[in-house]
C-alpha positions in Angstrom: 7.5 0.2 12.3 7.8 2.8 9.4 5.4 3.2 6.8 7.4 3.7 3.3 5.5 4.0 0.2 7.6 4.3 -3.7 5.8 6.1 -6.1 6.1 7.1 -9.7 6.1 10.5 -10.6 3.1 10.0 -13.2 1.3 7.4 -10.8 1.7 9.9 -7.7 0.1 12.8 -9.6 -2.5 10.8 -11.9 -3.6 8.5 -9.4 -7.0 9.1 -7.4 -5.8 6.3 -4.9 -2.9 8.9 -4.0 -5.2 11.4 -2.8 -7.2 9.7 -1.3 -4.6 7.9 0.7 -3.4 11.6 2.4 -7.2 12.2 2.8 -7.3 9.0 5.6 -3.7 9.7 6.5 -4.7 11.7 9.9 -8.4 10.0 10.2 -9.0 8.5 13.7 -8.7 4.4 13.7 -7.2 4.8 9.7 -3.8 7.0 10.5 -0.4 5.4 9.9 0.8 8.6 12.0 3.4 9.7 9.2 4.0 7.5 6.1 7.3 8.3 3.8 6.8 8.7 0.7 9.4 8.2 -1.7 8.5 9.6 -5.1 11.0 8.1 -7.8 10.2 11.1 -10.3 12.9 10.2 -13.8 10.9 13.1 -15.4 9.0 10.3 -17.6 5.6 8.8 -17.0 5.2 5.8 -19.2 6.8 8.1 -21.7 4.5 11.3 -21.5 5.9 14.3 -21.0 5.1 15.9 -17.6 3.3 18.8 -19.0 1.0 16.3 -20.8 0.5 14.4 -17.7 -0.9 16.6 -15.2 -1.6 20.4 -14.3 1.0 21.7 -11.8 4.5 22.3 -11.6 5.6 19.4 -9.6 4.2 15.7 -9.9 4.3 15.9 -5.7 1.9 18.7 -5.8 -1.2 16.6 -4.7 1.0 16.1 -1.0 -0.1 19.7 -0.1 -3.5 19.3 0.4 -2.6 17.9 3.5 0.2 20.4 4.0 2.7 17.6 4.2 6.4 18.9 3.9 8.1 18.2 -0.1 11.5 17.4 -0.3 12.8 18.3 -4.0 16.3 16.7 -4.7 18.9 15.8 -6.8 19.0 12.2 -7.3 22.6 12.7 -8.5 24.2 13.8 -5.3 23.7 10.9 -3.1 24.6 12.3 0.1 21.8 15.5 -0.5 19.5 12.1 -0.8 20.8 10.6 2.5 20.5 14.1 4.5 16.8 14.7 3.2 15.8 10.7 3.6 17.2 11.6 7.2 15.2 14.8 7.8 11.8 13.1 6.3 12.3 10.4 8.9 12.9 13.1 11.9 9.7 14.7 10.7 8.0 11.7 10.4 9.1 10.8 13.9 8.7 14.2 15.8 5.4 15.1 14.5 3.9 11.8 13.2 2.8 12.8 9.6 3.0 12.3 6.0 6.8 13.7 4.3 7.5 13.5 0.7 10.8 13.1 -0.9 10.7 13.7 -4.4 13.9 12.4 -6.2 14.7 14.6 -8.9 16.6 12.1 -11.7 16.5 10.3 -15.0 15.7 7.2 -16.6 18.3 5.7 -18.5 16.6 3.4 -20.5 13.0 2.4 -21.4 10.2 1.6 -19.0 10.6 -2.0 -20.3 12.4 -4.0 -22.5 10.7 -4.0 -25.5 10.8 0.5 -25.2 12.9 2.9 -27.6 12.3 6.2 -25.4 14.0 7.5 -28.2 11.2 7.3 -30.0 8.6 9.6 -28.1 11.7 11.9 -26.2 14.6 12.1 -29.0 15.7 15.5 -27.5 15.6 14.6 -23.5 17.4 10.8 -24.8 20.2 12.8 -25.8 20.6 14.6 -23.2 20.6 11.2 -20.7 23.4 9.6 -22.8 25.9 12.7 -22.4 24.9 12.2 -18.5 27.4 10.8 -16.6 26.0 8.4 -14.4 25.5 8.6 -10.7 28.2 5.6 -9.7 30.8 7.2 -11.6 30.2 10.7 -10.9 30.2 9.9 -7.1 32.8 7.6 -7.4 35.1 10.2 -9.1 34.0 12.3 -6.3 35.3 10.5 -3.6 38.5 9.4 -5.2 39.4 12.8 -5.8 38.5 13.6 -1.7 40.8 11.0 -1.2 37.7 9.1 0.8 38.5 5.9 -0.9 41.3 4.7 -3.5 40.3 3.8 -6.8 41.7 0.3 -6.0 39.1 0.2 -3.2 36.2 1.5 -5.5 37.7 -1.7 -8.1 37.1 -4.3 -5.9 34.1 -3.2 -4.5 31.9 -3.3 -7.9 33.7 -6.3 -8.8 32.5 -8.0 -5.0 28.5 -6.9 -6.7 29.6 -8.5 -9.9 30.7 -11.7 -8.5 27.2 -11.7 -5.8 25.2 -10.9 -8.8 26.9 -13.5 -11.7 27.3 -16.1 -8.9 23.0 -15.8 -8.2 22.9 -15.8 -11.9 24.7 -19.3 -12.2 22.9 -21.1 -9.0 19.5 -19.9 -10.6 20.5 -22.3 -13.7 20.4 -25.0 -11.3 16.9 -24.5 -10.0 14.9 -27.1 -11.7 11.9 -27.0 -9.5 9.8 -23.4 -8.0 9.2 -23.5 -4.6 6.1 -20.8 -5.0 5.6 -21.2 -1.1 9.2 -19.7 -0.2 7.0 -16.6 -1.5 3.9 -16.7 0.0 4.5 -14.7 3.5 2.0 -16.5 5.1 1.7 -20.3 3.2 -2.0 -22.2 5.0 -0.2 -25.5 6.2 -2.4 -28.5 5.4 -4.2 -26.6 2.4 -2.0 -27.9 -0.3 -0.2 -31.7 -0.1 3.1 -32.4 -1.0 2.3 -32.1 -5.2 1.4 -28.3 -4.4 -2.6 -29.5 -5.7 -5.3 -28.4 -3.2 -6.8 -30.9 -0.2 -10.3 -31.7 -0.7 -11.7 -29.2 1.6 -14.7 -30.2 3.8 -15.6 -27.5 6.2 -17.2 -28.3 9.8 -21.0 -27.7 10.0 -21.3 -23.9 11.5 -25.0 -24.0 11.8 -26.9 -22.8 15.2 -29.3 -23.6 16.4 -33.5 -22.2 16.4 -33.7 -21.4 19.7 -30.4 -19.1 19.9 -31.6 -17.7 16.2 -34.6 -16.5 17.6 -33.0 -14.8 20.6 -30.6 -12.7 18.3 -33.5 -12.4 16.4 -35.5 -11.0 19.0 -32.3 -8.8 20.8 -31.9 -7.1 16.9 -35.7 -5.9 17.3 -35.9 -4.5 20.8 -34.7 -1.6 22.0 -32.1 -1.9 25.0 -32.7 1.2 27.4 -36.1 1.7 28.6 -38.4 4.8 27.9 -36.6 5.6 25.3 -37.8 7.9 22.1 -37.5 6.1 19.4 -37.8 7.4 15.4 -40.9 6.3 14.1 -39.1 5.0 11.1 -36.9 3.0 13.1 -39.5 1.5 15.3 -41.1 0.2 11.7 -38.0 -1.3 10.8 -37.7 -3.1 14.3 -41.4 -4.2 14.5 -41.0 -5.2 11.1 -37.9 -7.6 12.2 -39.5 -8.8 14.9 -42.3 -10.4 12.8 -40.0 -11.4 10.7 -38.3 -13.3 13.5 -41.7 -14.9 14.7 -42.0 -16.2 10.9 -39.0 -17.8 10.7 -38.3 -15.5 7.7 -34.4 -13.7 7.4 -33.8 -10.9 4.9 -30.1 -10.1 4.3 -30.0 -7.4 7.6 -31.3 -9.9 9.5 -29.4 -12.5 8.4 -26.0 -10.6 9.1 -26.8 -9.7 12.3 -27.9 -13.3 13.3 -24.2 -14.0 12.0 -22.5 -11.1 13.7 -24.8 -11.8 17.0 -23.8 -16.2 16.8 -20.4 -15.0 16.2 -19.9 -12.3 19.1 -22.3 -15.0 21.5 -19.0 -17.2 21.5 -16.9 -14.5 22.7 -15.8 -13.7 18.8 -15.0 -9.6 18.9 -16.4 -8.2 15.8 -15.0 -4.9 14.3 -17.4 -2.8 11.5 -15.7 -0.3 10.3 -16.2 3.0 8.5 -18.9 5.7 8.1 -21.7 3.5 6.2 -21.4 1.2 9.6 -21.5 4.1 12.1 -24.8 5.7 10.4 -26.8 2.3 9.9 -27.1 2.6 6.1 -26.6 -0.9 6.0 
């Protein structure tokens, strides 16, 4: 499996989820070892200019605090793209971390529909519509190699033309959404045939007293003998143990009643992450 993330250029620098993504990328039972990530950077976040958006020279600048490698290139040579796409995957293979590829292009048009970047960036606009863009400049390329004819290049786009106008058409004749063709993992037996909900009943998953108390009584004691325990902890424990003679839960107890029914029918139970390992909870 390869981890491949696609980024924006404004969402890679500006967002906090970014960073601290890279922070857990090499943390023990958290590590992907190595995720790609593919920033498409068109110069343009949500039409802000980059020196408006954030501080440093690149939008990929946040990848170094993990020291990951940067590859800057120019979205309008695809065979640079191909070499560094297969260089980021060597790295990610050989030495199991984090590789950014920053593609260096343009946008052509608005973010959306209903945008005029012309508006907010006249100057960089003009520039973009004097670009020629990437399928012809690549395409004149390889004609004039001799790589393909321009016969060959002809047919191909018109073979994409016909795929995409022929999907267009057959859409047309969709009168009814299946959603579930999109859910990658649909419940069977939670919907019926009208796509409305089953009424749900759920089976009784109570315990009974007698096993209650024994968690109860487990989550109070201490396990090794003669050992030093904290005097705070001790409290907490004695405190839990009354509790248990009561018949009284509060929400710790109550959780590990849960956790302890649950791991008592041979259930494993993972906790993770620091809060867990230090008992805050």
């Amino acid at each position: 499996v390869m981890s491949i993330l696609l980024h924006g250029d404004a969402a890679f620098a500006g967002q906090g989820v970014v960073y601290e993504t890279f922070h857990l990328s090499d943390l023990p039972s958290y590590t992907t070892n190595g995720t790609i990530h593919v920033v498409v950077n068109n110069q343009i976040g949500f039409t802000t200019d980059p020196r408006m958006a954030r501080s440093s020279p690149y939008p990929t600048d946040v990848a170094r605090v993990v020291n990951a490698p940067i590859f800057h290139v120019n979205a309008d040579d695809p065979e640079a793209v191909m070499y560094v796409c297969n260089v980021a995957a060597e790295w990610r293979n050989t030495f199991n971390k984090d590789v950014v590829v920053d593609l260096v292009c343009y946008r052509r048009r608005g973010h959306n529909e209903m945008d005029e970047p012309m508006f907010t960036q006249p100057l960089m606009y003009k520039q973009i519509h004097k670009q020629v863009p990437v399928l012809k400049k690549y395409a004149d390329k390889l004609i004039a190699d001799g790589t393909v004819t321009l016969q060959e290049f002809e047919e191909e786009i018109a073979k994409y033309d016909r795929i995409c106008e022929e999907a267009y058409t057959r859409s047309k004749d969709n009168k009814i959404l299946h959603i579930k063709h999109w859910l990658d993992s649909p419940w069977p037996g939670f919907f019926n045939m009208n796509g409305e909900p089953k009424s749900m009943s759920c089976p009784p998953t109570g315990i009974s007293e007698e096993l209650l108390t024994h968690i109860g009584n487990v989550a109070s004691s201490v396990p090794v003998e003669d050992f030093k325990i904290h005097s705070g902890l001790s409290r907490i424990l004695k405190a839990r143990s009354e509790m248990t003679k009561n018949r009284v839960v509060d929400w710790a107890l109550a959780e590990y009643m849960a956790f302890g029914s649950v791991l008592k029918e041979g259930i494993h139970v993972r906790l993770s992450g620091q809060d867990v390992e230090r008992g805050t909870f």
